[in-house]
N, C-alpha and C positions, 0 to 999 in steps of 0.2 A: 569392423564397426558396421551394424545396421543404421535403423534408425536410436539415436540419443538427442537428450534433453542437455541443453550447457548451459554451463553459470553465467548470470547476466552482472556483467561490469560494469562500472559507471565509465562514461567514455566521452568529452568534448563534441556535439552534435554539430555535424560539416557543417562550414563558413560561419560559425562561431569563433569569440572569440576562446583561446583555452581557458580551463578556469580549474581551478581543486577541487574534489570530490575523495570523501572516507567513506567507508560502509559504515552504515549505523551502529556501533558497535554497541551502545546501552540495550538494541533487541534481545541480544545475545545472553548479555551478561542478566537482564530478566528475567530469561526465558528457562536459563541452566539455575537459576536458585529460588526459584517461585516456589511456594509449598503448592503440594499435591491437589489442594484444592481451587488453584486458580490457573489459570491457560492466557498465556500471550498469544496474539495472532496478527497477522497484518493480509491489508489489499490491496492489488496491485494497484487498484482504482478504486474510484466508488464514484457511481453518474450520480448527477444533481442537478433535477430540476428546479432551478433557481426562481424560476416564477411562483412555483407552489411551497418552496423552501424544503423537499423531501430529497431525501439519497433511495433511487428510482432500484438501483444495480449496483452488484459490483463484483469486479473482475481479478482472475487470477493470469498472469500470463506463463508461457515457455517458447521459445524459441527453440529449431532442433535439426540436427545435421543428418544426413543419409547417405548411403552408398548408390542406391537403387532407388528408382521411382516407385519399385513396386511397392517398397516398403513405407512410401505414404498413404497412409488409409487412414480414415478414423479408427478403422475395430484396433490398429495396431498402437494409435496414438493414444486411446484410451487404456490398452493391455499398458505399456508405457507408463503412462502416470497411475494406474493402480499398483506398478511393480516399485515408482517411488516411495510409496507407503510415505504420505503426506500425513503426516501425526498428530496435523493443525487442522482436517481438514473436516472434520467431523462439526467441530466448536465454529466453523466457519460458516457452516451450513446453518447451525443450530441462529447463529447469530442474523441471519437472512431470513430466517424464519420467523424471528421474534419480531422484523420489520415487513414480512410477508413482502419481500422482495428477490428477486432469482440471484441465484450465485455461476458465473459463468467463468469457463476456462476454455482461453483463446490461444491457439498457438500456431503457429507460423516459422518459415526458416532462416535462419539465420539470417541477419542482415536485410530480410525485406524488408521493405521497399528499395532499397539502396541498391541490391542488386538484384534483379526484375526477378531470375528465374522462368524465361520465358516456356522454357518445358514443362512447368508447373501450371495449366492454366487457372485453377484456384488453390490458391497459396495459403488461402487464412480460415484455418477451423474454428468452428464458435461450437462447446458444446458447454450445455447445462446440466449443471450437477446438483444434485437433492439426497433427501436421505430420509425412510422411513425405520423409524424402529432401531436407529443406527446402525441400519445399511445402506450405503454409499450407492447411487447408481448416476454413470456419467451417460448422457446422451448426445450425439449431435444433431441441432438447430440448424446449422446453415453453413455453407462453405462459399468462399469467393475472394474478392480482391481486396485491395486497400482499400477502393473506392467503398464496396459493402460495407468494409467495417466502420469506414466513417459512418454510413446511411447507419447502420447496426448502433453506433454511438447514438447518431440524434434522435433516434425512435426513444430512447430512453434518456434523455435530456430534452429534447422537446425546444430546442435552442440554439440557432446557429451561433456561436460568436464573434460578432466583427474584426474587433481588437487582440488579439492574444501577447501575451508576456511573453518574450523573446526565450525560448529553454536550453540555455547553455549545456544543462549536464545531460545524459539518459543514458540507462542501459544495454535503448534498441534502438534502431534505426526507423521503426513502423514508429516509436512516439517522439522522433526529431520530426519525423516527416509529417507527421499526423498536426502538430504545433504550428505547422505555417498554413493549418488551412481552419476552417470553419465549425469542423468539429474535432478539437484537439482529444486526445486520449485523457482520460479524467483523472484528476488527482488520485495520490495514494495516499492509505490512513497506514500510520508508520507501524502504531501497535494499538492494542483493543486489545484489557485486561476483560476476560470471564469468568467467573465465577459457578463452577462445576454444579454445586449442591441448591442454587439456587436460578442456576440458569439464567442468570441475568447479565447485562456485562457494566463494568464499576466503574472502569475509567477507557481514557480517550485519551494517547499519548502522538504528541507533535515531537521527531526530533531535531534537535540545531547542529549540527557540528561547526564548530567555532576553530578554521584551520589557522586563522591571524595570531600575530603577535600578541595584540589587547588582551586585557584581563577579562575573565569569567565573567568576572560583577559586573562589567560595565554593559555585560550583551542583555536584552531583554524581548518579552513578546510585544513591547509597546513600539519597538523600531521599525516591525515588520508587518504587522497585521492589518494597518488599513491600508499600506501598498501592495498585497498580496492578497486581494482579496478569493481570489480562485483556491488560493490556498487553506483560508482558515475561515470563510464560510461554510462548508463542507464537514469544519468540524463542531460549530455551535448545530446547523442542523441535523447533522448525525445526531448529537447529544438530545435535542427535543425529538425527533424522533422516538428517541429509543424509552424516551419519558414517556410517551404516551402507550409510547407498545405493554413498557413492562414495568411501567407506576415507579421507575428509580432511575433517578437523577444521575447519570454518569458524571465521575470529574473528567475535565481537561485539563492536560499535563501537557506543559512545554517546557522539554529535559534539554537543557543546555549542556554541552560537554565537548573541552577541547581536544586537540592533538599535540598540544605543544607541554613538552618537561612543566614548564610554571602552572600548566593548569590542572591544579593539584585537587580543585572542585570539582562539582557538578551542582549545577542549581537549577531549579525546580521551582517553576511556577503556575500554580493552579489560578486559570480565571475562567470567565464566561464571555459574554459577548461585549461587555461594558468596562471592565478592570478588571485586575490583579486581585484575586481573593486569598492567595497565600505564598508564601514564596519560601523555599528551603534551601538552604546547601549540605551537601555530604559530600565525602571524601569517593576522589575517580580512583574506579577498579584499576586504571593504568598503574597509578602511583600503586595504593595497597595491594594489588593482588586478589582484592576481596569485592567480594560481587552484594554479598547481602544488605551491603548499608543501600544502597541504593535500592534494592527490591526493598526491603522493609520501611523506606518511608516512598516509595509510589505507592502500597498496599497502605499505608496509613493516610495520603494525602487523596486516595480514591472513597475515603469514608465520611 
């Protein structure tokens, strides 16, 4: 083993308390029966300056393990993630573009901040990626600590925040850590349908995983929305944003879907920043095996 990139788990964030965490599993099942003309994508983050109401950035991360220091460099972290052939990664750009805003990919090793690394004295690569003509080119911008990548956060939020929402789950140890300070690592947008031939993107998908007992029906986006505000503000201002960039109205999709045998739904509800403008159910890929009922009304409820 040189340098590698690992799969990021969701994992209990130290002196939390434990909580349950599924991978999103409706990404998947979108992403594998979409027709040809539309592309799911997701971001690790997306900064939002809440004073001006704009999504400023937004972020991919990777975490990655080494045998040898030597084999930390940018030319090799960036050889690295072209050898991944990211197949989303082109329509990510495109999508940063239509908001004329950077698309950055940050990565760092495993477990930072958690465990210092003190042989490493800058741990955290920040490099920006673009694309002309649909060629992909990755640069690095900056290298340093945790503490940079906070300052790196605020430059583009433009907002300390006092208060933060306590984050039981995360994948990394750099966004437990980052959560108990001033500039928390910014929200992630789950998925963001595109549409290839017109270049625009349709919808704006929020996912729930529902791991309790309760019934599908009873879960909604009215339980959670105004106690979460860091969460689903981010996604009515992504949506105007992208209205003004590119004259079309993205929908917002909040795809509820359980883990448990009886929850044989998945329901779907499109609103805005006010109410519930439609609400659906179909039948979970879990029970059928079938992925399409599900992509075929997100594609109908993005229109």
């Amino acid at each position: 083993m040189v340098l590698k990139f690992i799969k990021l788990k969701p994992f209990t964030c130290p002196g939390e308390k434990a909580g349950i965490s599924s991978e999103p599993l409706p990404f998947e099942w979108i992403k594998n029966s979409l027709p040809q003309k539309y592309v799911i994508v997701d971001f690790d983050g997306g900064v939002v300056n809440f004073l001006y109401k704009k999504v400023t950035a937004f972020f991919i991360k990777k975490e990655f393990v080494f045998d040898n220091l030597e084999d930390i460099t940018d030319e090799k972290i960036i050889e690295l993630y072209n050898a991944e052939h990211d197949e989303r990664l082109l329509e990510r750009c495109n999508i940063s573009q239509i908001l004329d805003v950077p698309l950055f990919f940050i990565s760092w090793p495993k477990d930072y901040p958690e465990h210092s690394y003190s042989e490493i004295p800058k741990p955290v690569f920040i490099f920006q990626i673009t694309q002309q003509d649909n060629k992909i080119n990755i640069k690095k911008i900056n290298q340093g600590t945790v503490k940079d990548l906070e300052d790196f956060i605020f430059s583009y939020r433009q907002w300390r925040i006092p208060r933060v929402k306590s984050l039981l789950i995360s994948k990394t140890h750099m966004e437990c850590h980052l959560n108990k300070t001033s500039s928390p690592w910014p929200g992630d947008y789950d998925g963001v349908i595109f549409e290839k031939d017109s270049q625009k993107v349709l919808g704006i998908l929020e996912f729930k995983t529902h791991n309790l007992d309760t019934p599908i029906e009873d879960q909604s986006i009215t339980k959670y929305s105004t106690a979460d505000v860091r969460r689903f503000k981010p996604l009515h201002y992504l949506q105007k944003n992208l209205m003004v960039k590119q004259y079309v109205l993205p929908s917002i999709l909040y795809v509820i879907w359980g883990t448990k045998k009886h929850h044989t739904k998945i329901k779907i509800q499109k609103f805005d920043d006010q109410k519930i403008l439609a609400e659906e159910y179909v039948d979970s890929p879990l029970i059928t095996q079938n992925t399409n009922s599900i992509t075929s009304k997100i594609i109908e409820m993005c229109r």
